[in-house]
C-alpha positions in Angstrom: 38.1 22.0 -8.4 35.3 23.0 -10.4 31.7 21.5 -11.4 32.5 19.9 -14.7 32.5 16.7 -17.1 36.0 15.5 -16.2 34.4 12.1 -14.5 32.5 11.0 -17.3 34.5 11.8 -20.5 37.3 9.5 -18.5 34.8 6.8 -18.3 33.9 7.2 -21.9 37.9 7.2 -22.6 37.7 3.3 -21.6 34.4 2.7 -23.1 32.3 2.8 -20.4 29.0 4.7 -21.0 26.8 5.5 -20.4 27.2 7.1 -17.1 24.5 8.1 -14.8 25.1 10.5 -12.0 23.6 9.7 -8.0 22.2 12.1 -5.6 19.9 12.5 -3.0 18.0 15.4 -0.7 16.5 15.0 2.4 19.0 12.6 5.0 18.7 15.4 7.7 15.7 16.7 8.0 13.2 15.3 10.6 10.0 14.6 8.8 9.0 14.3 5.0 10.5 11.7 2.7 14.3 10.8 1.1 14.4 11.4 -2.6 16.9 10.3 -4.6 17.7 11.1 -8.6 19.3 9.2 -11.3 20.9 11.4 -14.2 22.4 10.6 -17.8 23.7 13.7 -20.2 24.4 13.6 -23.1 28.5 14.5 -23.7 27.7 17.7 -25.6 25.8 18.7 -22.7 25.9 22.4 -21.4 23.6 23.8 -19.4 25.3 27.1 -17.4 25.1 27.1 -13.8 24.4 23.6 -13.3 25.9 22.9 -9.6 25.7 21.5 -6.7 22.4 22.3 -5.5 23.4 23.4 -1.7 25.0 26.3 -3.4 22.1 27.6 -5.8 18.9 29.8 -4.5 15.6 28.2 -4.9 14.9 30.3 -8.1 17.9 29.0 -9.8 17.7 25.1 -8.9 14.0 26.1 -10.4 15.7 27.1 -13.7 17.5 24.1 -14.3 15.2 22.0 -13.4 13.2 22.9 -15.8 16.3 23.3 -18.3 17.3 19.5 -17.0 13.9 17.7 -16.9 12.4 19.7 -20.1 15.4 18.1 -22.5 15.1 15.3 -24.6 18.6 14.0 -24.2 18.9 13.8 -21.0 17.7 10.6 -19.2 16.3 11.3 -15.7 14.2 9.7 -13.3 13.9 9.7 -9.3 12.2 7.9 -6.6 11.8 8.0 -2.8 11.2 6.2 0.7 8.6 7.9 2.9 8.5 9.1 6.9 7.7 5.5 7.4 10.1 3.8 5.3 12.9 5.9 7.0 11.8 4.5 10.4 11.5 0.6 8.9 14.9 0.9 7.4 16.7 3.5 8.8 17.6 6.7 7.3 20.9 5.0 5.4 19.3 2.3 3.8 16.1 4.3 3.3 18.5 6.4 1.4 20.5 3.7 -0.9 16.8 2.1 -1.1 15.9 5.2 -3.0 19.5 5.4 -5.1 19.0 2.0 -6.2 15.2 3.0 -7.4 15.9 6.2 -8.6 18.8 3.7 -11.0 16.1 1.2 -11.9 13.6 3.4 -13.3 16.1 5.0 -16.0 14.7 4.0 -19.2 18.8 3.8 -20.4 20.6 1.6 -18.3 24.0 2.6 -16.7 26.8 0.4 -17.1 28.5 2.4 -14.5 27.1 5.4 -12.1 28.8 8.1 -10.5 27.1 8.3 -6.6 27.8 11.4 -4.0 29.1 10.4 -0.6 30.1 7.0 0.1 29.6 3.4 -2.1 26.4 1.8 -1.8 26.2 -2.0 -0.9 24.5 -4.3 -3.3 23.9 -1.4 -6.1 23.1 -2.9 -9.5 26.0 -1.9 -11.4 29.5 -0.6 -11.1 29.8 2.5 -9.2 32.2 5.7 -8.5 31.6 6.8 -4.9 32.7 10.7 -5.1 32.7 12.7 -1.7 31.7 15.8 -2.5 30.4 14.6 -5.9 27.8 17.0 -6.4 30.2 19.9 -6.8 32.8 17.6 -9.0 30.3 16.0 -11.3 28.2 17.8 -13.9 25.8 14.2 -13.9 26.0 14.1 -10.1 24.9 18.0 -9.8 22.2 17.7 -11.9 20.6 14.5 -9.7 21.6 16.7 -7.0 19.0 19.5 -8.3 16.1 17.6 -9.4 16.3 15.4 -6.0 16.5 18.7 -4.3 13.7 20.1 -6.5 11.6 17.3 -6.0 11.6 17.1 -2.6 11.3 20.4 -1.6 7.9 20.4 -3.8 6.7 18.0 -1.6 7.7 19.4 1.5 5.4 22.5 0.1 2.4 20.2 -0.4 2.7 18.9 3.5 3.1 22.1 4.3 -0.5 23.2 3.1 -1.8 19.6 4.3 0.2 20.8 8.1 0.1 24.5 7.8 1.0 24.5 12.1 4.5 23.1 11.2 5.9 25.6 8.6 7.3 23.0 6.5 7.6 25.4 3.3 9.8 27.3 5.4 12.1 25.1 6.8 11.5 21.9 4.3 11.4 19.8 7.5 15.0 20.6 8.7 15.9 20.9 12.4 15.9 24.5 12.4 14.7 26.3 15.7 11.9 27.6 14.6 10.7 23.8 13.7 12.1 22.6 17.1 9.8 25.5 18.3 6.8 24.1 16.6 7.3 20.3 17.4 7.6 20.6 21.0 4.3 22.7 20.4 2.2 20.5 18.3 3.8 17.5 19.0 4.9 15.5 15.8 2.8 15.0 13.0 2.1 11.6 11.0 4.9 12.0 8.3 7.7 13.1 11.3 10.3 10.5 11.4 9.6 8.6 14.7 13.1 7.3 14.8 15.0 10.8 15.2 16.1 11.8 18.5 14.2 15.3 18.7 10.9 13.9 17.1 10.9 10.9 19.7 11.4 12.9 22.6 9.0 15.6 21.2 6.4 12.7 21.1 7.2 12.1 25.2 5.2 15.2 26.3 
């Protein structure tokens, strides 16, 4: 099934809008922060290309970032929970922390959201949990890109603040050639204490 509007223009069938689309970037990775993004579009909306953001290069989520964040009519706003905020809460609820953030700080108010994955306890309006969302719903691709974007920005600015970790590379992921580099340098102050391979790094 493709990336389209099909979720939300049934909503708006029954009356319900508007609808904000839920997505995050960042649950696996072993340092940095959790960002989540809230997303409104307008129903005319058309922007080509927009998808989920696992399946676009770096250059294109670029692109519609700008094509997404640079339009009036949308209504768009993220937030996220640090390193240490992860560890407090745990990665979960550091994650729904952020969803339920990201929601808040729309200046339109959903009266019903669209969220990627599973529901999320206690969120502030009705919700649509959609496994898989991202590549269903145009509203939940586009939070899926700017979280994605948004992050990954600031995984480039730790990487110049901890050049030894290569974090523009591997945006904090467990990839081996970060494995490689934490069991060198040992982990850094925005590594997630509370994942396995960061504690254990921190035994040496």
């Amino acid at each position: 099934m493709a990336c389209s509007f099909e979720q939300e223009l049934l909503l708006h069938s029954r009356g319900i809008h508007p609808v904000a689309g839920i997505d995050e970037a960042g649950r696996g990775p072993l340092a940095g922060p959790v960002v989540a993004a809230a997303v409104i579009l307008p129903p005319d909306f058309a922007l080509p290309g927009l998808d989920d953001s696992k399946k676009l290069t770096p250059r294109k989520r670029d692109s519609l970032y700008a094509g997404l964040t640079s339009n009036p009519a949308v209504v768009w706003a993220s937030a996220h929970c640090d390193h240490g905020e992860i560890d407090r809460l745990n990665i979960l609820r550091a994650t729904h922390h952020a969803m339920r953030e990201a929601f808040l700080s729309l200046s339109v108010r959903p009266v019903h959201v669209l969220i990627d994955g599973l529901p999320v306890p206690d969120f502030p309006c009705k919700q649509t949990a959609l496994v898989g969302g991202d590549a269903l719903s145009l509203s939940i691709a586009a939070a899926s890109v700017i979280a994605k974007v948004e992050r990954d920005r600031m995984m480039e600015d730790l990487d110049r603040q901890f050049p030894e970790y290569g974090f523009s590379k591997h945006k904090g992921y467990p990839t081996p050639d970060h494995l490689a580099r934490l069991r060198k340098h040992g982990p850094s102050s925005v590594h997630r204490r509370s994942f396995a391979p960061v504690a254990q790094a921190g035994l040496r």
